[in-house]
ZANU-402059 format. One record per residue (C-alpha): residue number from 1; residue in one letter; x, y, z. Coordinates in steps of 0.5 Angstrom, whole numbers. Layout:
BEGIN
NODE seq type     x     y     z
NODE NUM    A     X     Y     Z
...
This chain:
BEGIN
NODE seq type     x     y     z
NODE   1    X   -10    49   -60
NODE   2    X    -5    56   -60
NODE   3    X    -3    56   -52
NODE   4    X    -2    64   -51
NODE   5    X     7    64   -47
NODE   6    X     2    66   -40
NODE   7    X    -2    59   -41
NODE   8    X     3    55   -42
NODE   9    X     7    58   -36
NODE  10    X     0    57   -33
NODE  11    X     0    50   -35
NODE  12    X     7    48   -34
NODE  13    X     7    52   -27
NODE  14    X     1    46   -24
NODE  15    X     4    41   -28
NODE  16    X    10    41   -24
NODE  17    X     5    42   -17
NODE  18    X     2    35   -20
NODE  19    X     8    31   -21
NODE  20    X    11    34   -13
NODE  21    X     5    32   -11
NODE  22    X     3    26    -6
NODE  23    X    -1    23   -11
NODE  24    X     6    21   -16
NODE  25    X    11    24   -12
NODE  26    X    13    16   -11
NODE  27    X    11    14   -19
NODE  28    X    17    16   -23
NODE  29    X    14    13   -29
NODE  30    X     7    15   -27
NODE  31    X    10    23   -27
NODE  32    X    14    21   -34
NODE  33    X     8    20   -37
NODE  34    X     4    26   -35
NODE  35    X    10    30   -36
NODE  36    X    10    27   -43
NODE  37    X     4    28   -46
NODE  38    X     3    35   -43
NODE  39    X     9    37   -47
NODE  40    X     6    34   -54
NODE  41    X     0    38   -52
NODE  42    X     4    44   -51
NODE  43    X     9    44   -56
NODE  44    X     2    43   -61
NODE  45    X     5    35   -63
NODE  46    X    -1    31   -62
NODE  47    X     1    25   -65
NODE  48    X     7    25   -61
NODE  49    X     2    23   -56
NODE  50    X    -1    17   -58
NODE  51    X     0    10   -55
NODE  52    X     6     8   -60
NODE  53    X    10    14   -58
NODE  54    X     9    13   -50
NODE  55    X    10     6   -51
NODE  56    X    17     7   -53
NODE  57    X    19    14   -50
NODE  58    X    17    14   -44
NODE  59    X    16     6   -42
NODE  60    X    22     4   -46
NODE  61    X    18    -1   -52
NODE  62    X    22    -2   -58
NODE  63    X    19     2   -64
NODE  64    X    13    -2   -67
NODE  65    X    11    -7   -61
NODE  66    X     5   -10   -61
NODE  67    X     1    -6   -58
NODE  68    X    -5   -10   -57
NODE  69    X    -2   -15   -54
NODE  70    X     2   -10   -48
NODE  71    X    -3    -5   -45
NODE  72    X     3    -2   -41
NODE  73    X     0     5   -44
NODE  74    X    -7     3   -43
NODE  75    X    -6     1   -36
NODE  76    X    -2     6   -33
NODE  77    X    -6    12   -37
NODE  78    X   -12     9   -33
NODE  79    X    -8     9   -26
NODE  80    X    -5    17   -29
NODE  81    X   -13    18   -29
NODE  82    X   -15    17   -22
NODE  83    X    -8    20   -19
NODE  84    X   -10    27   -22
NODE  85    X   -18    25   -21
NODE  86    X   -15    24   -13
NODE  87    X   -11    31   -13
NODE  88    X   -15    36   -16
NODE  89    X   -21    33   -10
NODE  90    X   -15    34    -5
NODE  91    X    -9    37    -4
NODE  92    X   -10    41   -11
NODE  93    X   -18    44    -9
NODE  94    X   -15    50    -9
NODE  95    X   -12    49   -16
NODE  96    X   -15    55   -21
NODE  97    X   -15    49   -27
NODE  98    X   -14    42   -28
NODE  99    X   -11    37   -31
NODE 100    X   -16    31   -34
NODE 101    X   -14    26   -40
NODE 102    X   -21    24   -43
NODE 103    X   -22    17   -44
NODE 104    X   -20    13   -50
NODE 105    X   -14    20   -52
NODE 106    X    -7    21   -48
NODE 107    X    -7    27   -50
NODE 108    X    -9    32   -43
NODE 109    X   -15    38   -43
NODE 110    X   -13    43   -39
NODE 111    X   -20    47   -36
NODE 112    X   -20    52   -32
NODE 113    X   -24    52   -25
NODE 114    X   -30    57   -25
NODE 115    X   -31    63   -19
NODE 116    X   -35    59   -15
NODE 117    X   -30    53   -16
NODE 118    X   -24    57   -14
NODE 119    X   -22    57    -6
NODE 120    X   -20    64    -5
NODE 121    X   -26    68    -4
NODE 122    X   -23    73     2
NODE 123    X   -17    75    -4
NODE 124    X   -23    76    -9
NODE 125    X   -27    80    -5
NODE 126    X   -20    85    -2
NODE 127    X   -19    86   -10
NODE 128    X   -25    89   -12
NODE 129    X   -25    94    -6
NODE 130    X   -26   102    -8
NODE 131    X   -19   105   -10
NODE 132    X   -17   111    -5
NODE 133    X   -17   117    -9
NODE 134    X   -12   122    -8
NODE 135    X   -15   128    -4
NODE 136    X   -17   123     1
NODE 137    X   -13   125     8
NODE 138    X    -7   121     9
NODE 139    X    -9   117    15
NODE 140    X   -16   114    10
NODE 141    X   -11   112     5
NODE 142    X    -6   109    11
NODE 143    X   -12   105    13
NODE 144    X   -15   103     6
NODE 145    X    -8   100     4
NODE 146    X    -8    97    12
NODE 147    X   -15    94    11
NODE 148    X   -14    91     3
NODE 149    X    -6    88     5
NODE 150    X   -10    85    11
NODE 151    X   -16    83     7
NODE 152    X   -10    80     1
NODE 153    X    -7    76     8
NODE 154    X   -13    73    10
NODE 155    X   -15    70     3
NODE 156    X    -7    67     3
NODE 157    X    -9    64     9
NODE 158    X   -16    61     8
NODE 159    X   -14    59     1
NODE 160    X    -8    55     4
NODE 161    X   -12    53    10
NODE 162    X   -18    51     8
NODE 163    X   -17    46     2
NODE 164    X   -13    43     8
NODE 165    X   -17    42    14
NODE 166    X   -22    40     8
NODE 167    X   -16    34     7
NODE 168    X   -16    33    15
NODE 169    X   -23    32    15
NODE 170    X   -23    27    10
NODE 171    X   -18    22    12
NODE 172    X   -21    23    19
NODE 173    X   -26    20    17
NODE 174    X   -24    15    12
NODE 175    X   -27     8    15
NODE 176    X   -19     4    14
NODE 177    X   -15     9    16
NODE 178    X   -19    13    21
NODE 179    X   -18     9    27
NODE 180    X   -10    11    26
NODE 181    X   -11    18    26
NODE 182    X   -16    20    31
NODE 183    X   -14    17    37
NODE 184    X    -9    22    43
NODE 185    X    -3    16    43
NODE 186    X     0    16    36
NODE 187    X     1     9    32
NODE 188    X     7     5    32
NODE 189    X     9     5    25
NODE 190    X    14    -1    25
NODE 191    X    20    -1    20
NODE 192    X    23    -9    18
NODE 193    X    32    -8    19
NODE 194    X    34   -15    17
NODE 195    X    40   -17    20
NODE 196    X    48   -17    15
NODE 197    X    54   -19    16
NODE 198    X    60   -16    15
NODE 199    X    64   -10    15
NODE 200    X    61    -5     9
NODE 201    X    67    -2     8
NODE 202    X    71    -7     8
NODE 203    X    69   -15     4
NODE 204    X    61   -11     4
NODE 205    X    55   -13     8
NODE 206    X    51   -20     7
NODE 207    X    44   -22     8
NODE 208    X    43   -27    14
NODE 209    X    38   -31    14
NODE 210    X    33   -32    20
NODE 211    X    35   -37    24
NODE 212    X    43   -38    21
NODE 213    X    48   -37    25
NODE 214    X    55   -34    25
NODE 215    X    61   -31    28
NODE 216    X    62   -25    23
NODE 217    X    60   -19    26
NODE 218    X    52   -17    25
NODE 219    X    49   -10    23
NODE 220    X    41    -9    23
NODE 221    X    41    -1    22
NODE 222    X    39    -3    14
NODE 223    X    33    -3    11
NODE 224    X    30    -3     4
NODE 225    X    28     2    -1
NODE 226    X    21     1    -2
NODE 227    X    21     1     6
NODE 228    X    24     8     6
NODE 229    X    19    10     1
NODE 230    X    14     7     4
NODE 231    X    15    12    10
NODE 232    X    16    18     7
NODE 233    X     9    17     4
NODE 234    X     6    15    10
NODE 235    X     9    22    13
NODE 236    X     5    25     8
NODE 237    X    -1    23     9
NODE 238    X    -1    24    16
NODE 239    X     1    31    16
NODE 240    X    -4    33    11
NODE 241    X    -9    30    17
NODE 242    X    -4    34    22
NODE 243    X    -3    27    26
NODE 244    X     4    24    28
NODE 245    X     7    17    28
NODE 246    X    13    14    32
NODE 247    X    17    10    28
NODE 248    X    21     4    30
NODE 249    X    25    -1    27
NODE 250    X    23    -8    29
NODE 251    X    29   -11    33
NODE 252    X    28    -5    38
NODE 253    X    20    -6    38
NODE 254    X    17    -8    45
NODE 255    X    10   -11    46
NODE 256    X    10    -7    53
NODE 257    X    10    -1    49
NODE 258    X     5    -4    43
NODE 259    X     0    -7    46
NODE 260    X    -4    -1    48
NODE 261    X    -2     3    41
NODE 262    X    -5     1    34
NODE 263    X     1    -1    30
NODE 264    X     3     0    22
NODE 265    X     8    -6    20
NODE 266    X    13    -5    14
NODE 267    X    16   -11    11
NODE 268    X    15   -19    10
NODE 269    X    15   -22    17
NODE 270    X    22   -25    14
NODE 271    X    26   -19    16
NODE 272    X    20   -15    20
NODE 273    X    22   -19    27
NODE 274    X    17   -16    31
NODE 275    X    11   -18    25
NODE 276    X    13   -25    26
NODE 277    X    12   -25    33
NODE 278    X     5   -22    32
NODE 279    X     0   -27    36
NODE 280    X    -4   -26    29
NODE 281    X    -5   -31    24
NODE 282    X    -6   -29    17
NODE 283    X    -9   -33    11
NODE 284    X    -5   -30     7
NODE 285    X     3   -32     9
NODE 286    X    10   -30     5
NODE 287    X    15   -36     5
NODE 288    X    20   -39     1
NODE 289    X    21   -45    -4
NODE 290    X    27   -50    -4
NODE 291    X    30   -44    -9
NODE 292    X    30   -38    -3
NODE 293    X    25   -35    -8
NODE 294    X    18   -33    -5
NODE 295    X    11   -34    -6
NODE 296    X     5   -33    -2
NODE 297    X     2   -38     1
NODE 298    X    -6   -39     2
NODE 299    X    -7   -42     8
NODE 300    X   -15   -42     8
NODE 301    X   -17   -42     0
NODE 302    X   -24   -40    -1
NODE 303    X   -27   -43    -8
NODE 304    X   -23   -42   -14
NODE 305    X   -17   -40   -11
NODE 306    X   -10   -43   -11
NODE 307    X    -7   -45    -5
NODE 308    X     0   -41    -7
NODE 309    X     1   -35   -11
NODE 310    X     8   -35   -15
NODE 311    X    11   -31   -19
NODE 312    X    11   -30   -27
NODE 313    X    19   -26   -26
NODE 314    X    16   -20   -29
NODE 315    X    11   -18   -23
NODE 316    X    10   -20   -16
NODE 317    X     5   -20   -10
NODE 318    X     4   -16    -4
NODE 319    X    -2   -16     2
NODE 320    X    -5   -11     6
NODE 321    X    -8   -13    12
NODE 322    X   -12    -9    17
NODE 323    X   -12   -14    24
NODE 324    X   -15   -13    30
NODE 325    X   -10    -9    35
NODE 326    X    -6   -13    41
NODE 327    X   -12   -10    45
NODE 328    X   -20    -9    44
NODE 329    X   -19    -2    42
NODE 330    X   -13    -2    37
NODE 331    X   -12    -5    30
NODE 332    X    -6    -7    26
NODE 333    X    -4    -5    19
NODE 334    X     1    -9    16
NODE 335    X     4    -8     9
NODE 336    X     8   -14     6
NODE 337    X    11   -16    -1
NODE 338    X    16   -21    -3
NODE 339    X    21   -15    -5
NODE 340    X    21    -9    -2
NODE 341    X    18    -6    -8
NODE 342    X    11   -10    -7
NODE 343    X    12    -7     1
NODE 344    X    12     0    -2
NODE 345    X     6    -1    -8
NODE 346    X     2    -4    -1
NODE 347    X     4     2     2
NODE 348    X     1     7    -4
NODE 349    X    -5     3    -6
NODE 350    X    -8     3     1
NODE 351    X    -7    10     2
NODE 352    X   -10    12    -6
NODE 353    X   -17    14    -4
NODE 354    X   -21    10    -9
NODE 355    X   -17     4    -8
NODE 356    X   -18     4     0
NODE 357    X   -26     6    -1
NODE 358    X   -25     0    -4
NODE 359    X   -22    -4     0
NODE 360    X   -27    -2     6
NODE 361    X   -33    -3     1
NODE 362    X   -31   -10     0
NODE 363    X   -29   -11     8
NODE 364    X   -35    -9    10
NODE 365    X   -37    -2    15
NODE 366    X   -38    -3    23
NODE 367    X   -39     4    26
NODE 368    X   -37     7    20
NODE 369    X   -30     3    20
NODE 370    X   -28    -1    16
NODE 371    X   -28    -9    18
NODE 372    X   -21   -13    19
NODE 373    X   -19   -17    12
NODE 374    X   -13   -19     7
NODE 375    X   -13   -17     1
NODE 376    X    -7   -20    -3
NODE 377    X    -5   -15   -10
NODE 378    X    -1   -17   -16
NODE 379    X     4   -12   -17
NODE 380    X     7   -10   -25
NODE 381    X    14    -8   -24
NODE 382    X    18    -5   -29
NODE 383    X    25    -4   -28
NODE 384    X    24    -5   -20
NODE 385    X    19     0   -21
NODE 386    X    11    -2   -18
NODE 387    X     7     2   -23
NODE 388    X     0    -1   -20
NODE 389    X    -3    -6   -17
NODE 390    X   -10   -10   -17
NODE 391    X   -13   -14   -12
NODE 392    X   -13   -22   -14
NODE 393    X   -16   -24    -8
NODE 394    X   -20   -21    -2
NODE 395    X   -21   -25     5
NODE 396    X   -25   -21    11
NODE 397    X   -24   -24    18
């Protein structure tokens, strides 16, 4: 199909809004991969579209790999679906046309929204005004510029504002998140700050081991990347319901400012203090083999399961765990991986609106919230990248 120089300036402008959006704004691959295929489409180069070439091209497989056997493209262009399924019914509602990638293709569809679709009915209205004629006094003239600039502002603002008390509204309903988002005390999200030795500028910084003793100078002002990635997501989403958190680092957490508050843990109790001193069990524990490799333990397997969960090397394990607060009328979210990488992945995927309706649906509802349970994930990584994740095993509480 021939695409006129404004229609490719169209679909490149809501391309590049897609890929900054919050729904791939922490998925590298996943924006490399629209971006991609929307540059073969643009440039009329179809078979650069097919599985083979966004194999090599944009997840690094060697010309001719076996692609029946690595699904890499299938499976992210499934996650690709859903993330632009997710933006163009939230933050991008207001967006006159959308992306889609139909099934079975790689190569996107660009469609244009119709009238109705369209969130900008006070602009539409403004534009269709009479023209002022020119024997009109000058005053009526003033005035119909007045009203028509106004009208022209309105739209503006309705046309930003709406889509976004629309986006509020959703996610102050959403039966995982609801109860972190709707009361007056903002959450306590908590950030694990491991503790180093040594000096950075001099012989480096070190990891100590919980536990370990040692006469060399301590930080504790560091954390992990998925960690920090992990926060920036979670600011997005808050502001998009225009809600606030208050953000602490573990080592500075105390259980009289926690106890009254719902809290968000980030990171592996391992480096996240105040999650081991969490009065909670859970069922599904992160620890270490003789080796310091992790793994996640199954303390209380239902039929079928394993009683460990270890690694392949290529992809790793990640939990999310909605729990009961430390007073009746709180909760915990905790979101822990065996790297920072999985922490980050547990982060993105319960505030994915299909994965976390999931999540609820498996749980459970009471009063339209969902029901405490840990739900563990596999993570594909690639490059220290996680680029999706499924539940492999799914306990309620």
């Amino acid at each position: 199909m021939k695409f006129s120089p404004e229609e490719i300036e169209q679909y490149r402008s809501v391309t590049e809004r897609v890929s900054n959006g919050s729904q791939l704004t922490a998925s590298p691959k996943l924006r490399e991969f629209l971006n991609y295929i929307v540059d073969c489409a643009l440039r009329e180069c179809p078979e650069e579209a097919s599985e083979q070439q966004i194999g090599v091209n944009v997840f690094g497989r060697k010309p001719g790999y076996n692609s029946s056997e690595d699904s890499i493209v299938r499976s992210q262009a499934r996650l690709l679906r859903q993330k632009l399924a997710s933006f163009f019914k939230e933050e991008g509602a207001s967006e006159p046309i959308t992306i889609e990638i139909p099934k079975g293709h790689y190569l996107p569809v660009f469609k244009k929204r119709s009238t109705g679709d369209a969130s900008l009915p006070a602009m539409t209205s403004a534009l269709s005004l009479p023209t002022v004629t020119a024997p009109e006094s000058r005053g009526r003239i003033s005035l119909g510029v007045i009203f028509i600039l106004v009208a022209l502002a309105t739209g503006l603002v309705l046309g930003y504002a709406l889509p976004r008390r629309g986006i509020a509204s959703a996610q102050l309903r959403d039966p995982l998140w609801a109860p972190f988002l709707n009361q007056d005390q903002p959450p306590l999200v908590i950030y694990s700050n491991p503790i180093f030795r040594g000096a950075p500028l001099k012989e480096g910084l070190r990891l100590l081991p919980p536990g370990t003793a040692s006469d060399a100078p301590e930080d504790d002002t560091y954390t992990g990347t998925g960690e920090a990635q992990a926060i920036y997501t979670l600011t997005r989403f808050f502001d998009r319901a225009n809600r606030d958190f208050v953000l602490k680092r573990s080592r500075l957490v105390t259980w009289d400012d926690a106890k009254s508050r719902n809290l968000v843990f980030l990171g592996a109790a391992t480096q996240n203090t105040a999650l081991a001193e969490l009065p909670r069990a859970t069922q599904f524990v992160i620890r270490l083999d003789s080796n310091a490799h992790g793994y996640v333990s199954n303390e209380h397997p239902l039929a079928g399961e394993p009683h460990e969960f270890v690694t392949d090397g290529s992809d790793e394990y990640a939990i999310v765990a909605l729990l009961p607060g430390l007073e009746p009328s709180t909760r915990i979210l905790a979101f822990t991986g065996l790297t920072t990488v999985g922490t980050q992945s547990a982060v993105e995927f319960a505030l994915d609106p299909i994965h976390r309706a999931d999540l609820a649906k498996r749980a459970g509802l009471d009063h339209n919230l969902a029901r405490p349970f840990e739900a563990l994930l596999r993570v594909h990584v690639r490059r220290n990248v996680g680029l999706d994740a499924e539940i492999v095993a799914f306990h309620t509480r």
